[in-house]
TORFI-898484 format. One record per atom (N, C-alpha, C, O): z, y, x; residue in three letters. Coordinates in steps of 0.1 Angstrom, whole numbers, plus 5000, padded with zeros to 4 digits. Example, Ala and Ser with C-alpha at 12.3 -4.5 7.8 and 13.67 -1.06 7.14 Angstrom:
507849435132ALA 507849555123ALA 507849675132ALA 508549675142ALA 507149785128SER 507149895137SER 507950005129SER 508050115134SER 
This chain:
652328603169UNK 651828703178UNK 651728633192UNK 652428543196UNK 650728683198UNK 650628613210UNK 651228723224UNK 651428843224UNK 651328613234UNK 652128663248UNK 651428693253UNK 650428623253UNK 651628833263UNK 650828943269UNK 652228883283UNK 653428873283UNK 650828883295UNK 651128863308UNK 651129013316UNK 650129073321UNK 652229023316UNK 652129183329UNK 652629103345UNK 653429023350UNK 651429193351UNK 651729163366UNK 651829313370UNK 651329413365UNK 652929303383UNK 653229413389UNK 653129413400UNK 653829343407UNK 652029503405UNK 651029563412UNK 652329673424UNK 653029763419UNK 652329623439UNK 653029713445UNK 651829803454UNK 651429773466UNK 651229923443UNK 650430023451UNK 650730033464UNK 649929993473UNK 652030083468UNK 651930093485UNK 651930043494UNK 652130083505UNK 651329893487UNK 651429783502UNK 649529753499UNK 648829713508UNK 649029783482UNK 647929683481UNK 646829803486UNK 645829763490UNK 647129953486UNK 645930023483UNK 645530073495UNK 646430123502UNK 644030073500UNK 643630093516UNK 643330253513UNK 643330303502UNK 643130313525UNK 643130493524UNK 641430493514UNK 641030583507UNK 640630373517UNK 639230353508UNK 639530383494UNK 638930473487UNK 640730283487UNK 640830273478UNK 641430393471UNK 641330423459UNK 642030463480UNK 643130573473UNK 642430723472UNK 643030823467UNK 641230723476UNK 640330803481UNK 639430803467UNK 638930903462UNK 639330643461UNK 638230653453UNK 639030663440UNK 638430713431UNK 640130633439UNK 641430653428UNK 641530513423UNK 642130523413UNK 641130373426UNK 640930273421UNK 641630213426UNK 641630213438UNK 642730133419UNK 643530063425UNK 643529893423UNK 643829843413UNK 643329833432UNK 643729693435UNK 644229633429UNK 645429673430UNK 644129563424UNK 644729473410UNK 645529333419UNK 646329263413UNK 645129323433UNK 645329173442UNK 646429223450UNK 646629343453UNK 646929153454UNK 648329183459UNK 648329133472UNK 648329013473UNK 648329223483UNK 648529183497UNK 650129143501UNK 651029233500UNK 650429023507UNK 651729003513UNK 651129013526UNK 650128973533UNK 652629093528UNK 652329153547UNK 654129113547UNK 655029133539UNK 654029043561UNK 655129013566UNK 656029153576UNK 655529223585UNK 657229153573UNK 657629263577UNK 658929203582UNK 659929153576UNK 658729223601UNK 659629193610UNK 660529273610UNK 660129383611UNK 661629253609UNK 663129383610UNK 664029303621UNK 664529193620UNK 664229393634UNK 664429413647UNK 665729463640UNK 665929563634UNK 666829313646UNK 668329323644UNK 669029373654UNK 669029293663UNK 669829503656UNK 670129503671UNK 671729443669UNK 672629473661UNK 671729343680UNK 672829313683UNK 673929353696UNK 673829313707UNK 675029423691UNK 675929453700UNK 676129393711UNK 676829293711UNK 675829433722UNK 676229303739UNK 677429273742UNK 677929373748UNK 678229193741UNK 679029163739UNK 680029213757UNK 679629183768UNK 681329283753UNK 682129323762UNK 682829253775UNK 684029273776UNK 682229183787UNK 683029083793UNK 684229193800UNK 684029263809UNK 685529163791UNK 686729223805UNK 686329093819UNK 685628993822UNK 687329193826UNK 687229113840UNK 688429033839UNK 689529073835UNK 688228913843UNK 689328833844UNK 690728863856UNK 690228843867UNK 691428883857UNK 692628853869UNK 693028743869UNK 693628683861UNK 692328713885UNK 692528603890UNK 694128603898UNK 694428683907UNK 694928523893UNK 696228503901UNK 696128453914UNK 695228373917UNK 697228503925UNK 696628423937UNK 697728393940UNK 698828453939UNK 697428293943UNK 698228153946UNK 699528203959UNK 699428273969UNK 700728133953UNK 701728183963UNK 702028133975UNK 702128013977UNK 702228203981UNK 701828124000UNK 703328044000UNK 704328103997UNK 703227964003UNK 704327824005UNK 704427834025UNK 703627824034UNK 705827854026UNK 706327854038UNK 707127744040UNK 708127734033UNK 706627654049UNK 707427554052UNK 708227584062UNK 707727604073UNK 709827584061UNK 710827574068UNK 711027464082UNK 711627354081UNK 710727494090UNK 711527324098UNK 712527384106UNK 712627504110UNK 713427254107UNK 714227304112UNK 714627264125UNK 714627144129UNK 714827354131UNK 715027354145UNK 716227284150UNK 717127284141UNK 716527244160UNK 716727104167UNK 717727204181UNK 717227254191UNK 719327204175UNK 720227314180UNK 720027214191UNK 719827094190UNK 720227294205UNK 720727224217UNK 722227224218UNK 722627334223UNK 723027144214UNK 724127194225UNK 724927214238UNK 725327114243UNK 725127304244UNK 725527314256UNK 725527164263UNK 724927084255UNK 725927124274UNK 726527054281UNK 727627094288UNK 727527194295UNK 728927014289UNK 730027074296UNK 730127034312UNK 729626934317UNK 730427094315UNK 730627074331UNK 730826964337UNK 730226924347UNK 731826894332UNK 732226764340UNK 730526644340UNK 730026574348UNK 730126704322UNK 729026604323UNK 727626674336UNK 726826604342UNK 727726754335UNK 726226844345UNK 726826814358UNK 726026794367UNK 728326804361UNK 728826724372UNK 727826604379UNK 727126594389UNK 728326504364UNK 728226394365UNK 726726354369UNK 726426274377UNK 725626434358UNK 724326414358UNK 723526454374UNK 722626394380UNK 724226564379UNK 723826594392UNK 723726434399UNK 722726384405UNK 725126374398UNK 725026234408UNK 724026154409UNK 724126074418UNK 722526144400UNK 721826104392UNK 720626104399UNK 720326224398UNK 719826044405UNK 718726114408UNK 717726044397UNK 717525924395UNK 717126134393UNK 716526054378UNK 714826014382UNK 714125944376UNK 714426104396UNK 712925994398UNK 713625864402UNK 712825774401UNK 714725834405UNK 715125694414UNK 715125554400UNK 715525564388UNK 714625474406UNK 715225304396UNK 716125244404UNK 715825214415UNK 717525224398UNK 718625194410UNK 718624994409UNK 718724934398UNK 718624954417UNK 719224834420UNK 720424804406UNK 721124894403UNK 720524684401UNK 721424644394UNK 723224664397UNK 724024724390UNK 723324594408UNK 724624634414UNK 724724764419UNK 725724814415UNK 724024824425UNK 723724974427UNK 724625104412UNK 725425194411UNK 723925014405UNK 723725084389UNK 725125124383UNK 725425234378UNK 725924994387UNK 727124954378UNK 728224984384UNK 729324964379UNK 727925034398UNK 728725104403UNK 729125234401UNK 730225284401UNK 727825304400UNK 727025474401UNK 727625484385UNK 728425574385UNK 727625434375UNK 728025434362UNK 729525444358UNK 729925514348UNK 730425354370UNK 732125394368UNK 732225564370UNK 732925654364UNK 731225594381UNK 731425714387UNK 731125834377UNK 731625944379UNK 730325814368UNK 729625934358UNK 730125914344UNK 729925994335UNK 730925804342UNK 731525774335UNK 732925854327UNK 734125814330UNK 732625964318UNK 733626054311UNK 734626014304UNK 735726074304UNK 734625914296UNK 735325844286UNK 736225804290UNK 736125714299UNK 737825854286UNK 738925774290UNK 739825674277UNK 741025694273UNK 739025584274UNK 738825494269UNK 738025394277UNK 737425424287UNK 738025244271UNK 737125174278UNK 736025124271UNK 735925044263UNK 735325194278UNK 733925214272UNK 733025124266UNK 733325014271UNK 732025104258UNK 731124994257UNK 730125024271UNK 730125134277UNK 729324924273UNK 728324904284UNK 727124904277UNK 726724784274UNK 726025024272UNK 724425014268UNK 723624954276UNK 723624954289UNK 722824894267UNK 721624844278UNK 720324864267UNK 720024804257UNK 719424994273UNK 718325034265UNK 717025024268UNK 716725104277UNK 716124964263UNK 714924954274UNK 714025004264UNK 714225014252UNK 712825034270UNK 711025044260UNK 710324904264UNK 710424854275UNK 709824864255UNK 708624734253UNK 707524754256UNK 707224864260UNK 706824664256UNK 705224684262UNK 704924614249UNK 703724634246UNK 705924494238UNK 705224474226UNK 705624564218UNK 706324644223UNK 705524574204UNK 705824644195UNK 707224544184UNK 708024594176UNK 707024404186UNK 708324334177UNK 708624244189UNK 707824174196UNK 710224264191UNK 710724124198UNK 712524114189UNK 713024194181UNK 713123994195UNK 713923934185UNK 713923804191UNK 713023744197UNK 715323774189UNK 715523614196UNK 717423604189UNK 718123644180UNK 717523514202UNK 718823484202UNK 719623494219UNK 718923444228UNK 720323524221UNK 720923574236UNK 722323524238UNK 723123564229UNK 722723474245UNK 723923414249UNK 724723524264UNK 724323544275UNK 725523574259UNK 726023644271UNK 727223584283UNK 727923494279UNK 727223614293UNK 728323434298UNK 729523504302UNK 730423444308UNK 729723684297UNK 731123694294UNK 731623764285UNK 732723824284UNK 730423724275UNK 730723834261UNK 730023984262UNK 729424054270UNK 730524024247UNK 730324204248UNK 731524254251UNK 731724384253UNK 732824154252UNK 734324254255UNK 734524284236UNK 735724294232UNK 733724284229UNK 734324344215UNK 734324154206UNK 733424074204UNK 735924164202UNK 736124044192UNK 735424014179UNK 735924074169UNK 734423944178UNK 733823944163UNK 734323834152UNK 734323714155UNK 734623864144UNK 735223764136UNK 734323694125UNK 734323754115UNK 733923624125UNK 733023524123UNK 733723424110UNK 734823354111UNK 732923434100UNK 733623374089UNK 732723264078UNK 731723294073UNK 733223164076UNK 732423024072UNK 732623034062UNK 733823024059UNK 731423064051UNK 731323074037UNK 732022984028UNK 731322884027UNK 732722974023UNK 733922894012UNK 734023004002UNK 733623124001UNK 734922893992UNK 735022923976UNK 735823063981UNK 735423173977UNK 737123033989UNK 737723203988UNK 737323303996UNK 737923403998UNK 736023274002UNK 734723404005UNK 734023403994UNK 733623523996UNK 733623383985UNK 732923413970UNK 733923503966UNK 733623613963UNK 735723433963UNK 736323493956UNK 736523683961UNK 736623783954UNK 736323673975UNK 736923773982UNK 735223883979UNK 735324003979UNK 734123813979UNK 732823923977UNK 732723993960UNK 732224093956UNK 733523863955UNK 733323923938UNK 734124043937UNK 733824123928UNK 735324093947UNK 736224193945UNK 735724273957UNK 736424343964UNK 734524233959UNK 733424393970UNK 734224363984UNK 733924453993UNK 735424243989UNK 735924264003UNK 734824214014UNK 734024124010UNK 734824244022UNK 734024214035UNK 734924254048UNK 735124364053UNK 735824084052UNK 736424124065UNK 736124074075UNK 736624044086UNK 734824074071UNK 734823974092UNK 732924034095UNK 732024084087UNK 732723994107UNK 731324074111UNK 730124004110UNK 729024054109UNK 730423824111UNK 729523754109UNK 730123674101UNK 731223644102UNK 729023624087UNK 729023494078UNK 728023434084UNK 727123484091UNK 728423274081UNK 727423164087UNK 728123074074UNK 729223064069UNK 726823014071UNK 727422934061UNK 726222764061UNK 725122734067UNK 727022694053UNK 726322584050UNK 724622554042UNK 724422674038UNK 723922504039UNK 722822544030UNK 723122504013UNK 722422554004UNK 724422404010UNK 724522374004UNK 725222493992UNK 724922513980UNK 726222564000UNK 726622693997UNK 726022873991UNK 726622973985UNK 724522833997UNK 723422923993UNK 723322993982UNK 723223113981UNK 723222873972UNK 722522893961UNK 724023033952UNK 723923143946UNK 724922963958UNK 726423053952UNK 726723163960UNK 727723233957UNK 725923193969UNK 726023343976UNK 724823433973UNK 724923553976UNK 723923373968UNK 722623463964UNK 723023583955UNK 722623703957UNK 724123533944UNK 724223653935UNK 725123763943UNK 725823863939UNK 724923723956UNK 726023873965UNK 725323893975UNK 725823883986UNK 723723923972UNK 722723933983UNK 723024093984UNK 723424143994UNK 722824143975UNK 723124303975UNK 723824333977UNK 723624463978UNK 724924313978UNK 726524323989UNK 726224284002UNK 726224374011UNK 725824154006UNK 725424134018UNK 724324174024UNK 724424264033UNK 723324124020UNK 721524194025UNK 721524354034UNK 720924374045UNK 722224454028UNK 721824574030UNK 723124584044UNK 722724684051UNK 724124534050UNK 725024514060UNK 724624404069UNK 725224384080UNK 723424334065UNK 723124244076UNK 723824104077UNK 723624014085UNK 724624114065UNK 725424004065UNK 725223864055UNK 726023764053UNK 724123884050UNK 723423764041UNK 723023674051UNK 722023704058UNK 723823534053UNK 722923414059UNK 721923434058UNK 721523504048UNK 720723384069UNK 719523364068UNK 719023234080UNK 719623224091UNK 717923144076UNK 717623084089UNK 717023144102UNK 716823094113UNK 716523294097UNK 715923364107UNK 716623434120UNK 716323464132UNK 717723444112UNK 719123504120UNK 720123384127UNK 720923374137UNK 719723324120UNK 720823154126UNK 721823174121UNK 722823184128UNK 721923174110UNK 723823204107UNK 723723074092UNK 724623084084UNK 722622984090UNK 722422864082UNK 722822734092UNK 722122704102UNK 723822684090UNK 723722534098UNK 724622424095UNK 725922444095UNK 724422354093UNK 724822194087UNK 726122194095UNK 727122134089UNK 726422254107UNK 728022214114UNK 728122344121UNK 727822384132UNK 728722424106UNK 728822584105UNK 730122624116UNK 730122744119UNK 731222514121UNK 732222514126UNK 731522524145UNK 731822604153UNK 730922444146UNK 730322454164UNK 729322584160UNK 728922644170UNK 728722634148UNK 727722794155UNK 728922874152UNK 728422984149UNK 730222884151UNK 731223014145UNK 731723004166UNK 731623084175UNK 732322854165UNK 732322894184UNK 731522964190UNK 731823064197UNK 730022884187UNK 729322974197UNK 729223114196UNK 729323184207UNK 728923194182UNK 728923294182UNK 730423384187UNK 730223464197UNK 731323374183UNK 732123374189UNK 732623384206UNK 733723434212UNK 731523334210UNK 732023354232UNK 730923424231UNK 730323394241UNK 730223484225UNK 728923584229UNK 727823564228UNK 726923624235UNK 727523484220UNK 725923464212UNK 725723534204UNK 726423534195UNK 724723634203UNK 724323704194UNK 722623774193UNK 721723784202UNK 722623794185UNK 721123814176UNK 720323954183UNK 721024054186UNK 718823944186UNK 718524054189UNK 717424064185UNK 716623974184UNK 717224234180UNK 716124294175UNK 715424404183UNK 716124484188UNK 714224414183UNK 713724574183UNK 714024664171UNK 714424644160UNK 713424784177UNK 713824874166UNK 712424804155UNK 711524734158UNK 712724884139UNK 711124834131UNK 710524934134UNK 709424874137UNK 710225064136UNK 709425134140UNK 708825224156UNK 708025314158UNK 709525144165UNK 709325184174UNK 709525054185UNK 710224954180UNK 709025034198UNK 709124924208UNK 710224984216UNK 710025034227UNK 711724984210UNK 712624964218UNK 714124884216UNK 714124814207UNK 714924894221UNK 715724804221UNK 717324824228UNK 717324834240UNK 718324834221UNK 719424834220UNK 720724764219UNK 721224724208UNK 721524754232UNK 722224604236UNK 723424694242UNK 723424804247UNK 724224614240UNK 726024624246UNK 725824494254UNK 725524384249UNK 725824534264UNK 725924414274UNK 727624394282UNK 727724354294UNK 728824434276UNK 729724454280UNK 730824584279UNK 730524674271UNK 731824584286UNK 733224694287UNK 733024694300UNK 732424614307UNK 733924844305UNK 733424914315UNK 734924824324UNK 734924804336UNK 735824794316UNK 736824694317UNK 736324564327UNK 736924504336UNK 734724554322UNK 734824404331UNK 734124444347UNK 733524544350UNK 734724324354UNK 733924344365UNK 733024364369UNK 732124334362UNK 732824424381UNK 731024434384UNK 730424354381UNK 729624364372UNK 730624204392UNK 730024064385UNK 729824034373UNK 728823984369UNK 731224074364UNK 730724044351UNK 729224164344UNK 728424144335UNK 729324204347UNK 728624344343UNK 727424234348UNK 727024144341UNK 727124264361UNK 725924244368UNK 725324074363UNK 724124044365UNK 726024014359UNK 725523864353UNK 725223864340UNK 724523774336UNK 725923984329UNK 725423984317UNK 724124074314UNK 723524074303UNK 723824174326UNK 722724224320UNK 721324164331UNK 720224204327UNK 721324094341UNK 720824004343UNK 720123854331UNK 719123794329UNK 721223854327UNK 721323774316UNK 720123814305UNK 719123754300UNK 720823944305UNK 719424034289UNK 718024044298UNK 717123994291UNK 717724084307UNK 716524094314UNK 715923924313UNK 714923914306UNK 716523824319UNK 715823684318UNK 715623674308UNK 714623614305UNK 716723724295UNK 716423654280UNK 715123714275UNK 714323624270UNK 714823824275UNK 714223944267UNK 712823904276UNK 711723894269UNK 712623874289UNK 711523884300UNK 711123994300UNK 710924064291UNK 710924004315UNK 710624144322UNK 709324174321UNK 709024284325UNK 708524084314UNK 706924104310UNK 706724194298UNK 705624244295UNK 708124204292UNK 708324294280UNK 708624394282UNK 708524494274UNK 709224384292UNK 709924544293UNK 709324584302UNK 708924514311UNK 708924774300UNK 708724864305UNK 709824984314UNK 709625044325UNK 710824984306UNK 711825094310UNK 713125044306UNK 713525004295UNK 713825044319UNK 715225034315UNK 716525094318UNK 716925084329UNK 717425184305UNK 718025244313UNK 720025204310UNK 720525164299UNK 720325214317UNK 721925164318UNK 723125304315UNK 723125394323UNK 723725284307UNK 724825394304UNK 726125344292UNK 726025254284UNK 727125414295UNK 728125404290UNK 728625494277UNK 728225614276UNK 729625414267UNK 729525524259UNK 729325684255UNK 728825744247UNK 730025704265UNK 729825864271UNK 729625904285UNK 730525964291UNK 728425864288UNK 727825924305UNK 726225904303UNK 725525824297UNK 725926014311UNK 724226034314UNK 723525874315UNK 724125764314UNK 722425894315UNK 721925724318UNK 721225704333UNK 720625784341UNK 721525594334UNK 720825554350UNK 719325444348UNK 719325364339UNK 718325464356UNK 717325414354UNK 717425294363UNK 717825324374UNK 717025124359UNK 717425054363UNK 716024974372UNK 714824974368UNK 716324924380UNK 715324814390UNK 714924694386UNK 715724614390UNK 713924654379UNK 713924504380UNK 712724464383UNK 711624524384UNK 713124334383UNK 711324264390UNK 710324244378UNK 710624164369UNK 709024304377UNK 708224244367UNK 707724104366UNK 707024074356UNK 
């Protein structure tokens, strides 16, 4: 038997109102594309909350005044502070404003016109304070290995160096590590322990600021002596460096001092 082809005819797409009119139907098959319009939901934006940032109050802290007591507002009255007093002037006016019944150290504080100064200064009657000065040997190692430190200055040999390095961090951070910069390195460690010793000593500015900080004496020594050792710091330091200088004792107001540029 043979195979019979059926095709299937979709009347309501193929037949025109012509054809449906005449009853005859289209045997050809029209494809018609048919668009279908998807609606898509718009999607919901919530609103975000935005956090707002927490306000940061920086504290500083204020800078208590304390009173001043009477004897000192005394003292400061004696003072005339537009004045720059004469040297001998100075060291006199200084016994007078002088509170401390103790005997006092002697400051000597000036401002720079450079930003680094540093030397070496010889005083020709001392600071009045005993430093004890000590020449690096085997029982100074023995004495740093058990953390002691009794004296204010080390000076040592170069040969000695290499055996004090491992107590740089004991020494270094006190100021007390030899250095050639400092002078406390020298082949005849016995004549720099003298010298240091009658009043030779090391001077710095501050590192962040152009000023400068000296004991030039006890309120103990004489005027003369007074007046020859801070003479002394003015020639060493030169007066081309210095801007401002003022003179005071452990505990008294400061006096502004006269010198020649």
């Amino acid at each position: 038997m043979g195979k019979k082809k059926i095709a299937l005819v979709d009347l309501s797409q193929s037949e025109t109102p012509q054809l449906k009119a005449t009853g005859v139907r289209s045997q050809k098959l029209t494809k018609t594309k048919i668009k279908k319009t998807i609606e898509v939901p718009t999607p919901v934006i919530e609103p975000i909350e935005v956090k707002k940032e927490k306000e940061i109050t920086v504290k500083t802290k204020k800078r208590i005044k304390h009173p001043r007591s009477k004897r000192y507002l005394a003292a400061k009255a004696k003072i005339d502070k537009t004045k720059a007093y004469p040297i001998e002037t100075a060291v006199k006016l200084l016994r007078e404003v002088s509170l401390a019944k103790f005997d006092a150290s002697v400051e000597f504080h000036a401002s720079l016109t450079c930003d680094k100064l540093s030397g070496e200064l010889q005083l020709p009657h001392g600071t009045g304070k005993k430093v004890k000065v000590e020449i690096a040997s085997e029982s100074t190692l023995t004495k740093l290995n058990d953390n002691v430190i009794d004296f204010d200055i080390l000076v040592a040999e170069p040969t000695i160096i290499p055996k004090l390095a491992k107590f740089a961090k004991l020494l270094g951070p006190k100021g007390l590590m030899p250095n050639p910069k400092t002078g406390t390195i020298s082949d005849k460690p016995e004549e720099l322990k003298k010298k240091l010793e009658g009043g030779a000593m090391r001077y710095k500015s501050e590192p962040k600021a152009p000023l400068i900080h000296l004991i030039v004496g006890k309120l103990s020594f004489s005027d003369n002596q007074l007046v020859e050792n801070i003479n002394t710091v003015i020639t060493t330091l030169q007066p081309k460096n210095l801007s401002l200088v003022h003179l005071c004792s452990s505990i008294s107001p400061s006096i502004k001092l006269q010198f020649s540029p």
